[in-house]
N, C-alpha and C positions, 0 to 999 in steps of 0.2 A: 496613501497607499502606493502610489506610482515612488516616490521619493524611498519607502522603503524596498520596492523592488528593483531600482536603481541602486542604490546603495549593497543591496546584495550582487547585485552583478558584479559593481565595481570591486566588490571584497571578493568573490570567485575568482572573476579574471587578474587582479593582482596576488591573489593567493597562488596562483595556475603558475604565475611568471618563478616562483621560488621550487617548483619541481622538477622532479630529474627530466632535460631534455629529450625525452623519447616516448615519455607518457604525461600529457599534459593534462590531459581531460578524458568521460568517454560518457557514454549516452546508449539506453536502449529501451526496447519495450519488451514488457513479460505478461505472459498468462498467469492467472493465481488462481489457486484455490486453497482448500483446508476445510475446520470446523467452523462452526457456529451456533451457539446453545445461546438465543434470547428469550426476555424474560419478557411477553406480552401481555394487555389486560387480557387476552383473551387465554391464557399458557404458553408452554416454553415452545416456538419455532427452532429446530435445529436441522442440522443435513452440512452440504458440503456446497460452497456457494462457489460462481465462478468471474473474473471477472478481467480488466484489460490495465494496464498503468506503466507507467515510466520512470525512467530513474538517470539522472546528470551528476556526476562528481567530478571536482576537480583538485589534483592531487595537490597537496600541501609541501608534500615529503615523498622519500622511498617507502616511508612507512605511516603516511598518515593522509588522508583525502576527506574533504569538505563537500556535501551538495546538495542534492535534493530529490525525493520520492515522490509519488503519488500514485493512485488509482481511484478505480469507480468497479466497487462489485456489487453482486446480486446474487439472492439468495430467493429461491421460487419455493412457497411450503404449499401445503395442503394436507399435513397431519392434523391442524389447529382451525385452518378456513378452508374457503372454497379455492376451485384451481386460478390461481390469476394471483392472488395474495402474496407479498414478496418484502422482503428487507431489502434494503440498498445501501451502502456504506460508500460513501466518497470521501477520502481523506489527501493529505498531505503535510509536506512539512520538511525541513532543514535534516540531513544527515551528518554524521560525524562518526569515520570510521578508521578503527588500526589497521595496516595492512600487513602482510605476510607471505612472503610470493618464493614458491622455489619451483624452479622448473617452468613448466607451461601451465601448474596452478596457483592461484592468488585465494589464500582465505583472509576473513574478512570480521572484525566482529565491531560493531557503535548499534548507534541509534538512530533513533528518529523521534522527532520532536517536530508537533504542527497544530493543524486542525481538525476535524473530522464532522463532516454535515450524514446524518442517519435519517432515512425514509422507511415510514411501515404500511404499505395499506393493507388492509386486512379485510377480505371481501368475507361479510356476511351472510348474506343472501340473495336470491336469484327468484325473478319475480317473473311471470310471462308478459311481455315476450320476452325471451332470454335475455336483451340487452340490458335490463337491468336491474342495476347492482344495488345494493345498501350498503357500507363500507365505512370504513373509522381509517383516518391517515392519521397517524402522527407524523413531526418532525423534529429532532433537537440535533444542537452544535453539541461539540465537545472540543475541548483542550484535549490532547494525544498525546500519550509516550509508548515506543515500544523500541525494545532490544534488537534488534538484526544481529545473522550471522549468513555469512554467503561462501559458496566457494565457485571460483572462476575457475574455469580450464580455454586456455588460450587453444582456439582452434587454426586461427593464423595470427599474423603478425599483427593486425588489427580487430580480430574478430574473436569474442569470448564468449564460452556459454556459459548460462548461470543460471543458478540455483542461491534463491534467497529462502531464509525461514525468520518470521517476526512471531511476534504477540502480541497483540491491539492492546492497550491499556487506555483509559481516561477519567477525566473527573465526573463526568453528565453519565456515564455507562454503568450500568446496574452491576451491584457485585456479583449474581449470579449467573448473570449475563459473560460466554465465552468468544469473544472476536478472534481465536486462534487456537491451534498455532494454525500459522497462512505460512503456503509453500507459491513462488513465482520462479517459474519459468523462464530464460528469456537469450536474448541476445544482447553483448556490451558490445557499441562500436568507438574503437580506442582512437584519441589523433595520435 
């Protein structure tokens, strides 16, 4: 694991060295949210979940950038269980995106391709004294694809805000099951 995380650095940072001198790389963090329709033993959990994540690219070209995504969100229900009962999605994975830049905004459309670790508990009942619980956790991985498009607006020379929109896709995620569409918030800080 260390050797392929190594190896991606080294392909970053020589990928970095063949872009236009004034934008080599950039990094931030966003707030997200959107939908979410899961499919539980217990019925469908949905609502609009919130959560924290970050995102590094480093440009290839005028018109093409290499990097990486992730986050950690949470979805709190209590249509289907007791209040406490929650999904948690943590994902990540390698980007790949076209870019398009006129003026002080940059749109943006690739992917994302990674992993994705999904947490369920599902609180069932409530016993006296109220501390406790009876509850079903699930956990499962997945293999991850989803489509990105973003549009930046250059706030300074360095500083861009941003608005990303995805669609969670994977192999282990139930067909009826909706990870999207997820909207992030954020700040891009440019070298």
């Amino acid at each position: 694991m260390k050797k392929l995380k190594l190896i991606v650095l080294l392909i970053c940072f020589t990928a970095s060295s063949f872009a236009s001198e004034d934008k080599l790389f950039g990094g931030g963090m966003f707030i997200e949210t959107g939908y979410w329709k899961v499919s539980t033993l217990y019925g469908d959990a949905s609502g609009s979940p919130l959560g924290i994540g970050g995102k590094l690219h480093f440009q290839l070209s005028k018109h093409y950038r290499i990097g990486m995504m992730g986050a950690k969100t949470t979805l709190n229900y209590i249509n289907i269980g007791l209040e406490g009962s929650y999904l948690q999605l943590g994902y990540g994975g390698l980007t790949g995106e076209a870019v398009y830049e006129k003026g002080d905004v940059i749109i943006t459309g690739g992917f994302l391709f990674g992993g994705a670790s999904i947490n369920n508990l599902h609180l069932l009942n409530k016993t006296v004294p109220e501390s406790v619980y009876s509850a079903q956790i699930n956990h499962y991985t997945s293999l991850i694809f989803s489509p990105i498009v973003s549009v930046e607006y250059a706030a300074t020379e360095k500083i861009s805000l941003t608005l990303i929109c995805d669609y969670l896709m994977g192999d282990k995620i139930a067909e009826d099951t909706k990870l999207g569409p997820k909207f992030r918030f954020g700040v891009i800080f440019a070298s």
